[in-house]
Every structure is written in C-alpha cells, then in structure tokens.
C-alpha positions in Angstrom: -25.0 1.1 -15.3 -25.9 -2.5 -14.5 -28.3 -2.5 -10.6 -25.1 -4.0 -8.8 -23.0 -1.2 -9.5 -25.8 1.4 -9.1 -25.9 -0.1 -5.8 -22.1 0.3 -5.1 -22.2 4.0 -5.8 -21.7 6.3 -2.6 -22.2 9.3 -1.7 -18.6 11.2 -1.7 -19.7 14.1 0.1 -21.4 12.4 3.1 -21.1 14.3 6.5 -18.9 11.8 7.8 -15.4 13.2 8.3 -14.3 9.7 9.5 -15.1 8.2 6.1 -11.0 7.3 6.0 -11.9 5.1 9.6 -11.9 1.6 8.0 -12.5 2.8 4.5 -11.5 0.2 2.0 -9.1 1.7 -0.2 -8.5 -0.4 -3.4 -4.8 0.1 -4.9 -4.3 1.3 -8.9 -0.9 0.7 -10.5 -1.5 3.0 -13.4 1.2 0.9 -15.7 -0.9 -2.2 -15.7 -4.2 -1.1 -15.0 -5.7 0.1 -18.8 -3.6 1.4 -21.6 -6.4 3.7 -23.5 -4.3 4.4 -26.9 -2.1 1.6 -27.8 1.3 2.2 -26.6 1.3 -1.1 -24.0 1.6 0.8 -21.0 -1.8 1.8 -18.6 -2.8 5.7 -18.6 -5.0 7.8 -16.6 -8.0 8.0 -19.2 -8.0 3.7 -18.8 -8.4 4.1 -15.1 -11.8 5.9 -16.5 -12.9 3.6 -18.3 -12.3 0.4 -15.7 -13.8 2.9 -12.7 -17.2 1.1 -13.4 -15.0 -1.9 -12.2 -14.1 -0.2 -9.1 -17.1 1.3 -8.1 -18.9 -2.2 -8.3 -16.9 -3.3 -5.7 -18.3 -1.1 -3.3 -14.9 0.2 -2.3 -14.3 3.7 -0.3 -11.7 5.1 -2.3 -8.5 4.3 -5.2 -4.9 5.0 -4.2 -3.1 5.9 -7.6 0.6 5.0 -7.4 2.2 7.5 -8.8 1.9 9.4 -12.5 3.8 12.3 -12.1 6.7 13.2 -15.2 9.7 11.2 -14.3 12.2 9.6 -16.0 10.8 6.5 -15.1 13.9 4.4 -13.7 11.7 3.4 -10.9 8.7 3.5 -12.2 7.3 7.0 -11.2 8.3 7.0 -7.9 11.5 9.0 -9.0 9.5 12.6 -9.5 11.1 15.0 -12.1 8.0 17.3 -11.6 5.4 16.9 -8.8 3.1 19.4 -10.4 2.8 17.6 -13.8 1.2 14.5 -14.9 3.7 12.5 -16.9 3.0 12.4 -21.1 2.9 8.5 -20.7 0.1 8.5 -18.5 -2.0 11.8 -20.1 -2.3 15.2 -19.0 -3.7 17.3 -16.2 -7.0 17.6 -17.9 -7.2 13.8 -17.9 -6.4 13.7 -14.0 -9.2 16.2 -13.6 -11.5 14.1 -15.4 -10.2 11.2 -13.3 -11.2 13.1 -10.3 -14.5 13.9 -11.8 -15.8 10.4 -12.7 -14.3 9.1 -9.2 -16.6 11.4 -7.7 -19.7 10.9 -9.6 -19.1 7.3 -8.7 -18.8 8.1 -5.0 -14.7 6.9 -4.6 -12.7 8.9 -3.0 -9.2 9.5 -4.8 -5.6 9.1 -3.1 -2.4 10.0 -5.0 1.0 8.5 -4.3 3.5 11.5 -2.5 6.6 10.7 -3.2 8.5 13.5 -0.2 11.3 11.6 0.4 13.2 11.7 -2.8 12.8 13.1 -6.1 14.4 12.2 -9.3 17.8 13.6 -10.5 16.5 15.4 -13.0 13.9 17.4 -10.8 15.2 20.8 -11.5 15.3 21.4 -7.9 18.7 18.5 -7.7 20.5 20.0 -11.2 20.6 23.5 -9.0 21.7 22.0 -5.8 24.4 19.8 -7.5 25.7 22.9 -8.8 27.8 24.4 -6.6 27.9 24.6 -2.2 26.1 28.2 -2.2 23.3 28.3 -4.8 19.8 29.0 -3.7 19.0 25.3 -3.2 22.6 24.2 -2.0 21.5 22.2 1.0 18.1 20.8 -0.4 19.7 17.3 -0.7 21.7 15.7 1.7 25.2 16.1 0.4 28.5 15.8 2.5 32.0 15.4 2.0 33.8 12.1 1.9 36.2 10.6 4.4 40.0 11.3 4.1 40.6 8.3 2.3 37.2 8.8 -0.4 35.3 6.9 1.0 31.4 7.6 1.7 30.6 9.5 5.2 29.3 6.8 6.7 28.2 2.9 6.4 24.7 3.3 5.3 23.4 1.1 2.6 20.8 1.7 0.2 17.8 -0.7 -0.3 18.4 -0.8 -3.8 22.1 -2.2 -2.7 25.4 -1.0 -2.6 26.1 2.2 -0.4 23.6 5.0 0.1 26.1 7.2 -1.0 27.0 8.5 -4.7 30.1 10.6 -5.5 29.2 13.5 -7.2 32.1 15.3 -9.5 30.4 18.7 -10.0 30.2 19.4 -6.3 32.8 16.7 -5.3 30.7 15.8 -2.6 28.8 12.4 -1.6 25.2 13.2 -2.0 22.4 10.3 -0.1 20.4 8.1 -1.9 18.0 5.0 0.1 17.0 3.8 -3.6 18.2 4.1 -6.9 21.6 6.5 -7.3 19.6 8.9 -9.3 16.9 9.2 -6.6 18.6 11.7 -4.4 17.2 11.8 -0.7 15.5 15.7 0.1 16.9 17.3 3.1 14.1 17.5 5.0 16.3 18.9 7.8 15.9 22.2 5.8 12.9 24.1 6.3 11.9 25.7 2.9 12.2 21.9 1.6 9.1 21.5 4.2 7.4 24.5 2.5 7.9 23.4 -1.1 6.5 20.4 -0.4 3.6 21.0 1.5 2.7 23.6 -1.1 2.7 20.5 -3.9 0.5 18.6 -1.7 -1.7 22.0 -1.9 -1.5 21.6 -5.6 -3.4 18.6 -5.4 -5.5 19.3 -2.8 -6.9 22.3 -4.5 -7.3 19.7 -7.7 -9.9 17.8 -5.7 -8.1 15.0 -4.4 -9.1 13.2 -1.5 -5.9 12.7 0.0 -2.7 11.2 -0.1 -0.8 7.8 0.1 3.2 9.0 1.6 5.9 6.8 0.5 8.1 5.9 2.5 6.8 8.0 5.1 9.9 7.2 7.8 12.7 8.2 5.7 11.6 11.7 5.5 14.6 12.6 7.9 18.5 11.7 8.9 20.8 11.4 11.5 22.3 15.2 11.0 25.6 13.5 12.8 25.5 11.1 9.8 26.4 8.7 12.7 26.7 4.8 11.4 24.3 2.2 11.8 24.7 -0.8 14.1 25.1 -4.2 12.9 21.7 -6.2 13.5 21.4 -9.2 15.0 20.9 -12.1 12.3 18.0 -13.4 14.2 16.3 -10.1 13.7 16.6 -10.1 9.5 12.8 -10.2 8.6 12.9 -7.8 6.2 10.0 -8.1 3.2 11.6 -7.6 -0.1 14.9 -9.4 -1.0 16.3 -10.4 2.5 18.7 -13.2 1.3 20.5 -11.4 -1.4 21.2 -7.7 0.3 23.2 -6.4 3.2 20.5 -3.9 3.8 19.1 -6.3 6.5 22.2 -6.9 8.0 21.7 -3.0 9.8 19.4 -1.8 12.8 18.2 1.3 10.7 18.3 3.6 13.8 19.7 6.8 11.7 19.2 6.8 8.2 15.6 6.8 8.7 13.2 7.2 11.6 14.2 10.2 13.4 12.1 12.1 16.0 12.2 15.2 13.9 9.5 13.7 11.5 6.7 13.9 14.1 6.9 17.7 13.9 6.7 17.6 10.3 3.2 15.1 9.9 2.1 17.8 12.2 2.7 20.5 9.1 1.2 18.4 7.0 -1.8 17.4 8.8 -2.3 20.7 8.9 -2.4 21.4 5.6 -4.7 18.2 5.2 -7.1 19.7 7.7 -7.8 22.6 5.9 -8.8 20.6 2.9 -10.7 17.9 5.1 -7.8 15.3 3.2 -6.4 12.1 4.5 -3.2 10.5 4.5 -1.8 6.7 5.0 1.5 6.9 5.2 4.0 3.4 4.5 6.3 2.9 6.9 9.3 0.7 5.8 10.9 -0.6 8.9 11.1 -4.4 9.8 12.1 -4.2 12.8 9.9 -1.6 14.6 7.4 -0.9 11.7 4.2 -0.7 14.0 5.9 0.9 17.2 6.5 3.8 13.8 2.9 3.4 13.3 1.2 3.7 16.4 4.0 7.4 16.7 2.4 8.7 13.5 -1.0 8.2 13.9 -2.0 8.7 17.3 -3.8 12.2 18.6 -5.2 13.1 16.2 -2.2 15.8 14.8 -0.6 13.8 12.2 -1.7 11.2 9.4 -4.5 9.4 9.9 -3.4 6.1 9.0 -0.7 4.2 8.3 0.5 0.3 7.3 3.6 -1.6 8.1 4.6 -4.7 6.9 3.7 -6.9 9.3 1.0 -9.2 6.6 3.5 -8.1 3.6 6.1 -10.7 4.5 6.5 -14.4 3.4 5.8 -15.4 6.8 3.2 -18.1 7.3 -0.1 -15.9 8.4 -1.3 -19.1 10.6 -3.5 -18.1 13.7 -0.4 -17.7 16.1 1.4 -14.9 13.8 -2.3 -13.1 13.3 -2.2 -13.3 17.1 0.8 -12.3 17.5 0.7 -9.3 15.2 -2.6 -8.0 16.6 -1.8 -8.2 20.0 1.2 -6.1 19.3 -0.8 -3.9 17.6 -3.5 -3.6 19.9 -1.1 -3.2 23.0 0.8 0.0 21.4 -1.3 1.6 19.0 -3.2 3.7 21.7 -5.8 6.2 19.8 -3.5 5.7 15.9 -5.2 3.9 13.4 -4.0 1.0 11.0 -4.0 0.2 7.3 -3.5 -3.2 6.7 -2.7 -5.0 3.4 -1.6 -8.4 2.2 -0.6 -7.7 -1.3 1.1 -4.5 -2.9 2.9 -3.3 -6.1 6.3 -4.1 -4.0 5.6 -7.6 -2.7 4.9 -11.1 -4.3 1.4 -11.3 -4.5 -0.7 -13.3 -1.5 -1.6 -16.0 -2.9 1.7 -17.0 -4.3 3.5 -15.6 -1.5 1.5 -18.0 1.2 0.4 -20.9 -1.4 -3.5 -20.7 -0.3 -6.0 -22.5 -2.2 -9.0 -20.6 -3.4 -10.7 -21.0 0.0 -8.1 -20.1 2.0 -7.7 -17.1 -0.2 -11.3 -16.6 0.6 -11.2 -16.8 4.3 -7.9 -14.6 4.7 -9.6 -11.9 2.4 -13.1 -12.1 5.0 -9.9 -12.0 8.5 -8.6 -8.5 6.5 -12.1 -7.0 5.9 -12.6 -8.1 9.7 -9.6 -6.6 11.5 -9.6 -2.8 13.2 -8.6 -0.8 10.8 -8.6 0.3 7.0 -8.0 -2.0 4.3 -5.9 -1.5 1.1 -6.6 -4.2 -1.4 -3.8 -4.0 -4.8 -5.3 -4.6 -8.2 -5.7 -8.3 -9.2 -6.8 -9.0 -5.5 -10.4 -9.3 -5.8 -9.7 -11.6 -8.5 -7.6 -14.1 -6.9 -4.5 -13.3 -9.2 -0.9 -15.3 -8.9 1.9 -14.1 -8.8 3.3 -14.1 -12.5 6.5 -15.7 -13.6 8.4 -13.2 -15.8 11.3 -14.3 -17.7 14.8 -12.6 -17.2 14.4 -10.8 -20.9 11.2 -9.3 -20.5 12.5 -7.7 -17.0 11.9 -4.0 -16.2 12.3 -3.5 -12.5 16.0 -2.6 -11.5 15.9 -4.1 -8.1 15.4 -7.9 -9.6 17.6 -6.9 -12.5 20.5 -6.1 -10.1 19.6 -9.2 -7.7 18.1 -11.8 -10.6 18.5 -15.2 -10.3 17.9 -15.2 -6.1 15.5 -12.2 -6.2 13.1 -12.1 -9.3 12.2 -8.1 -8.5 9.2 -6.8 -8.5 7.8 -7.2 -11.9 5.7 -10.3 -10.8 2.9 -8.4 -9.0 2.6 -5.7 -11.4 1.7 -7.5 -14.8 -1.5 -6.2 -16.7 -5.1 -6.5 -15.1 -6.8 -9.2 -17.2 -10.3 -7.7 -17.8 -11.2 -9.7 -21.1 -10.0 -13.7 -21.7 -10.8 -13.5 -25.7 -9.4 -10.4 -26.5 -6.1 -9.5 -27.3 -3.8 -8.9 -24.0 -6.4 -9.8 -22.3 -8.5 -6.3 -22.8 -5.4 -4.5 -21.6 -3.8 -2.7 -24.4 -4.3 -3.2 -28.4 -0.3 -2.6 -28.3 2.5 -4.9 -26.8 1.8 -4.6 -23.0 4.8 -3.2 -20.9 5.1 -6.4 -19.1 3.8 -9.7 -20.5 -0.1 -10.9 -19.7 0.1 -13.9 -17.7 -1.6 -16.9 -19.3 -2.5 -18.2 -15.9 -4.5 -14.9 -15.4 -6.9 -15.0 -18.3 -8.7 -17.8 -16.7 -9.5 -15.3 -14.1 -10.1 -12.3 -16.3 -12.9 -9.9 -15.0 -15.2 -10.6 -18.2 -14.9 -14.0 -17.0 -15.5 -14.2 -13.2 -18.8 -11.4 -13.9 -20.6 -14.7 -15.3 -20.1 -17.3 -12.2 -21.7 -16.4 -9.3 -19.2 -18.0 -6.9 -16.2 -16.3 -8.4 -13.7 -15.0 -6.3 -14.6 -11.7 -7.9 -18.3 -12.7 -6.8 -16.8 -13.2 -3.0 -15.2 -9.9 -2.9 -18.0 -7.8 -3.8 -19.9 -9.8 -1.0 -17.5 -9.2 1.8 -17.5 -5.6 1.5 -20.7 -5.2 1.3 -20.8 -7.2 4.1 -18.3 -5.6 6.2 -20.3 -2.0 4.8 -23.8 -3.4 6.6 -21.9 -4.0 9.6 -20.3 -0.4 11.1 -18.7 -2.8 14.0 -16.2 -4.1 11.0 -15.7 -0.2 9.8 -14.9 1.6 13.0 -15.7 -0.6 16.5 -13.6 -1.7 19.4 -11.8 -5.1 18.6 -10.8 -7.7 21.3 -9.1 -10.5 20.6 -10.6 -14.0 22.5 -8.3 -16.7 20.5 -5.2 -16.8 18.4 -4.0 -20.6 17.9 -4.3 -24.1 16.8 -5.8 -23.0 13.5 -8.3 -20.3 15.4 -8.6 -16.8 15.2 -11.9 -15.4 17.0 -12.2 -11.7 18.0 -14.9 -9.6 18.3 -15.5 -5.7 17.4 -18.3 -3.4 18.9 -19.5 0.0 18.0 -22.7 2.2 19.0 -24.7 -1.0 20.3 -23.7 -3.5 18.2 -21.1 -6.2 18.9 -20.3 -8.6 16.3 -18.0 -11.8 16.4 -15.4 -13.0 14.0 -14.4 -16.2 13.5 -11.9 -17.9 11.1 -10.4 -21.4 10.7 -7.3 -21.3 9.2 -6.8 -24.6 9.0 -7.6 -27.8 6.5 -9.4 -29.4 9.6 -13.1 -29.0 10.7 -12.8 -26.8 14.3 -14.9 -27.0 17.2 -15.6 -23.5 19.1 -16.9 -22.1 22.1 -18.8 -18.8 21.6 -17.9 -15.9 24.3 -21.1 -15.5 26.0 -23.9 -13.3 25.0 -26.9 -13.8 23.0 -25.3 -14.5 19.3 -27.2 -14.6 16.0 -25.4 -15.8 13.2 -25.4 -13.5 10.5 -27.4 -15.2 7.7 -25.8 -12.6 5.0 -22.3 -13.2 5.4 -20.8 -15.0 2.6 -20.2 -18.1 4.1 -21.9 -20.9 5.0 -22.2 -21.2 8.4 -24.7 -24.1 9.6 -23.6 -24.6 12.9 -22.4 -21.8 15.5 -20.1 -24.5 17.5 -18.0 -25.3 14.4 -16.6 -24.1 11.7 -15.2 -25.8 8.5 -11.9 -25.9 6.7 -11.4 -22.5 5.9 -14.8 -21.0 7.0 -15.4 -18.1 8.8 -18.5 -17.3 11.4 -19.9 -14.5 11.6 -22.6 -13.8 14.5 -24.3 -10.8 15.8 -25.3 -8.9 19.1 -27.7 -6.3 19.9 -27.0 -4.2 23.1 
C-alpha cells in the first residue's frame, strides 16, 4: 500500500450517521470494470483487485450497478433472482469478500435495486402469468385489452413501441416501461411491498451500506390506467434518445409518479433505518425530475438522496443553465438532499457529450465537487475518458440496436476501464473484452496517468481531497451570488466556516468582485489562483472565511 492510498483509507464505521451528506459516491459498472478469469466480461473478484484504485481516490463509497442472476437482455437490470449473485459475475462468497475489502478500505458499498421490474423469468412472473387466481396473480400489472385488441391505454415504453405486451397464456396485456420481457411489479399490491423490502433485508443483513433505486418514480401506476396527455413539443428535453422515440412526445402524469410511492419510501426508509443504510434513488422524469426529488427526500422519512437529470442532458452546462438549475433546486428542495452527476452508465459520457477540453473538464469536475449535495462520479471519470465509438457489429445494448443509425445506444459509455496501456485489453481481461477497448482510452490508462503528476487522474484525487478538508463543500449552506456571462460564484457555509466558489466557464480571462468579508484564498486548492479579482479561462477560486 503506496502513502497516497494509505492516506485515502477512512474510517467506515465513524460516528457520523450523515456520512451519506455529500459523500462522494464513485459508480462501478461491473461488465467493464475487471474481468478476473478470462471470459471478457468484468466480475465481482476484479472489482477487488482494482479497490486499491478506488480507495486512492479518497472517495466515500462505490455504487455497484447491478450483478444479480438475470438473463442479461438489459444488462442486469432485468432481475431473475434478487437474492443471488449471477454466475457471470461470481458468487455470494465473492460479494461477501467484496464487502469485506470495501470495508477494510473504509468505502462504503451501494448496490443497484432494481423494484420496479424484474425479469420474465423471475419465478415470481412465470406464476403470475399463469392463470388470473394463482397466489401471485396480481403481482404484475396485467389487464385486459380494449374491444378491438388493442392495449388498455396509450402508454409507451422507453424502450419504444407500447408499454403493453399481449400475453397468450393469460390473454391479458401485461405492463412493461423497458424491455417486453421486463414486466413492471404491481406495487399497488401490498405483499409485493413485503417481498421486496425483505430482499433489501437480504442485503442489508450482508453488510451493505445501502442502496442505489432504479428508477425510483415508476414504482407505481395510474390504477385507472388513464392515458397520458400529449406534451407540448417545446417541453421534449428528455436525456436518452429524444429524436428517435415517441416516448417524449407524452407528459408522463400516470404511468409513473404517483402519490402512492411517498408512503412506500416511507416503508423502506424504515427498513433502512434499522440498518443505519442509505438510499439515492434515480428519478427518470424530464419534465418535473427535481420537483420528484425535492418529494422524496425531504423530512427525513424517506431516501436520503436522490439525482435527476438535470446535468445528464446534452444541454450546454454554460453559467446561465448551472444558474438556472440551482436556483430551481435551491427554491424547492426544502430540507431533501441532492445527488448530482454528469456522467452515468445510461448517458454519453461528459466530455463527449459537452466537447470540453481537458481544462474545462477540470473546472466542471471542481463546480460538481462544489455544489450542495452528494456527488456520484461513473467509472472512466476521474480519468477524463471519451465517449467511445462502437461500431454497429460489435453492438450489445438493445435500445441503440433498435434505434441505430440516429441513436448509437448506450454501449459508448460502458466500454472497459483502461488500467494498463501495454498490456493486452488494456489490463482489462486476458479474454476478448465484452465490448471493444477504445484506442483513444489507452492513452489515458490508469498505469499511465499514476506517472504524471498533472494528470487528470492527478486532479481528481486533488479535488476530493480538497473538497474532504473543507466540511463547508460536504454538508454547508450554499447561496448562489452569480450565474452568467461565463460566471458561476456561490458560496457554502457550515459550523463557522464559509467558503467561496468560483468558476469561469468561459475561454476568456474574468474579472470578479468578491462578496464582502475577509477572504483568504485557499492556497491548497488545485488551481492556480494568483489573483482574487480574476480568474482565468477555466479556473476556479477558491477562498476562505473564518467566523
């Protein structure tokens, strides 16, 4: 163990309950993470062996997407068995180890709940689709079609095409927001409720720390089954594939989003309390995404965090949308807590997605570690990875199959971590990797960036430790003092200390007017910072004040 990442190491059972309060949580896509025995695709026992990797970071906790047995059509997040680690990815043992070395390491460990849906091939959907009166009859959402065939309703699933698939064993339409063979769980039903609070207890009572809930909004329907609105085209803003599918073209006001899932985050907060756990839950709504969030987390009775997609979009991130965003934010989240995030297993990545040069890369990544909130950075981030071209051949993801040439799918963000640039597949896998290395990425391979000082790796590992010296950046007050013409300058306060963010988002040197008090630049941030009037193309300032 090299001093840096000695230095990194935390302690996982500190007294601090609130360690979730602007935690940096750093995002493992199993797949494409480590493979550990050849067979091209990551595992559990390679997340061990790159946790070194992790832990020098200085980062709070991992979020593990998910690794449960499934068929795999999406990827894991279509759950045969939720007790059960999938053969692909190792065994429970391995997961316990996982949990083990986390732990020594002082990370904190999240798993990816998948509530909302299972697979088709979960045993509990091969009994429902049975017949109308077995045990687990009304587990899914099933109902009959119109006189004429068609589905119950208009609503459309992300994955395109209806949300509805005819089903000739109970000739009855059954729901779907994804993939046909990821059924929707009536959550409407209340021993559905019970079985899956009690696999969140599973996991619990494996040591996790914590959970991160997919989809968190769709938990719960319309039970009228009442049609969506048209939306207004002005409104589309969707994140993933909004010129090629008609799922933007709806206001999502009963297919998702209903009242009835407050009472349920209450169950499950519940559950989470008596396990001192945490959740961030992901709420998938364009249009109303952080009025959601602000609902879920607030007083203290439901998940502790969650993120929206407000910085997950290809919009420009220029000083008037971080503005914009923030002040919306700050006006309706009340006592709720965010997550933010700019990059994700579902999006293109950042730097790709909003063209930024390296220091413009570097200057967003300081504005995330800066805002209220917890962070989630995605593999690949703190190495300044691209989004990788993958040709139509080598595709696995369905959604950019289905959607390919206009939408490329998914695949792009979730190629292997490059951790070695001599090696074979980049250190990956001694087999044919699941997806293809990108060339462009070896030049940024971990092995690589560990030797030069001003790496983007380099960067990373100085911002949070940075924001970690500073508890104003974990867990203070934030108030916003300028949004615009390139600008962004806020500043955050907690127990005393009040410290003031600046940022230049811009190719232009900017001239700035400090809010009064008496401000200290802080000497240890990593930037350069000569002059507390001006800042430099993409520079931030960072100063200090005792009260």
């Amino acid at each position: 163990m090299n001093l840096m990442q000695d230095m990194s190491r935390k302690d996982v059972h500190a007294p601090d309950q609130d360690w979730w309060r602007g935690a940096v949580i750093y995002q493992i896509y199993p797949r494409s993470f480590q493979d550990s025995n050849g067979d091209g695709i990551g595992d559990l026992s390679g997340i061990i062996h790159r946790l070194d990797h992790v832990a020098s970071l200085g980062v709070d906790a991992i979020w593990i997407s998910p690794f449960f047995r499934s068929p795999m059509l999406d990827f894991g997040y279509d759950v045969s068995d939720y007790r059960d680690v999938d053969p692909m990815f190792g065994s429970l043992g391995d997961f316990d180890a996982l949990i083990a070395r986390a732990h020594e390491l002082g990370i904190k460990v999240l798993i990816d709940l998948v509530l909302s849906h299972s697979s088709d091939q979960h045993a509990w959907f091969q009994e429902s689709r049975q017949s109308r009166e077995n045990a687990r009859a009304d587990w899914y959402v099933w109902a009959d079609a119109k006189p004429d065939g068609t589905p119950p309703n208009n609503w459309l699933s992300i994955f395109g095409g209806s949300a509805w698939e005819w089903d000739g064993e109970r000739m009855q339409y059954y729901l779907h927001n994804f993939l046909t063979s990821q059924p929707d769980l009536n959550l409407h039903n209340p021993d559905v409720q019970d079985a899956l609070l009690d696999v969140a207890r599973f996991w619990l009572e494996r040591g996790v720390d914590g959970f991160r809930l997919d989809t968190i909004n769709f938990y719960f329907h319309d039970k009228e089954l009442r049609d969506n609105p048209a939306l207004d085209p002005d409104q589309r803003n969707a994140t993933i594939a909004p010129e090629v599918n008609p799922y933007n073209w709806q206001d999502h006001l009963y297919d998702k989003n209903q009242p009835e899932n407050l009472a349920f985050l209450k169950r499950f907060r519940a559950v989470l309390d008596e396990f001192s756990a945490v959740a961030v839950g992901e709420v998938g709504d364009a249009q109303r995404g952080q009025e959601i969030q602000a609902a879920y987390t607030s007083g203290n009775d439901k998940v502790q965090m969650c993120y929206s997609f407000d910085f997950l979009s290809g919009v420009s991130p220029t000083a008037d949308r971080v503005g914009g965003v923030l002040r919306e934010f700050e006006a309706g989240v009340g006592d709720g807590w965010a997550c933010w995030a700019f990059s994700n297993h579902d999006v293109i990545r950042h730097a790709t997605r909003w063209q930024l040069s390296d220091a413009a890369y570097r200057t967003y990544a300081a504005l995330l570690l800066s805002l209220r909130g917890s962070v989630c950075l995605y593999q690949g981030e703190e190495l300044g990875l691209s989004e990788a071209y993958v040709a139509y051949e080598d595709l696995q993801d369905p959604y950019g199959i289905r959607f390919w040439p206009k939408f490329k799918g998914r695949d792009g963000c979730r190629t292997p971590m490059p951790w070695v640039a001599d090696n074979r597949n980049a250190g990956f896998s001694d087999g044919k990797p699941w997806l293809p290395i990108a060339m462009e990425h070896v030049a940024r391979a971990v092995s690589v960036q560990n030797t030069q000082p001003d790496a983007m790796l380099d960067f990373y590992r100085a911002m949070i430790a940075f924001r970690g010296r500073y508890p104003a950046l974990a867990k203070g007050d934030f108030t916003l003092i300028r949004a615009e013409e390139g600008v962004v300058i806020f500043t955050r306060s907690h127990d005393g200390q009040r410290l003031l963010c600046a940022f230049n988002l811009s190719d232009a040197g900017q001239d700035i007017a400090l809010p009064d008090g008496n401000w200290t630049l802080c000497e240890d941030a990593p930037f350069a910072t000569p002059d507390a009037q001006h800042i430099g193309p993409w520079q931030a300032l960072f100063a200090h004040e005792e009260t």
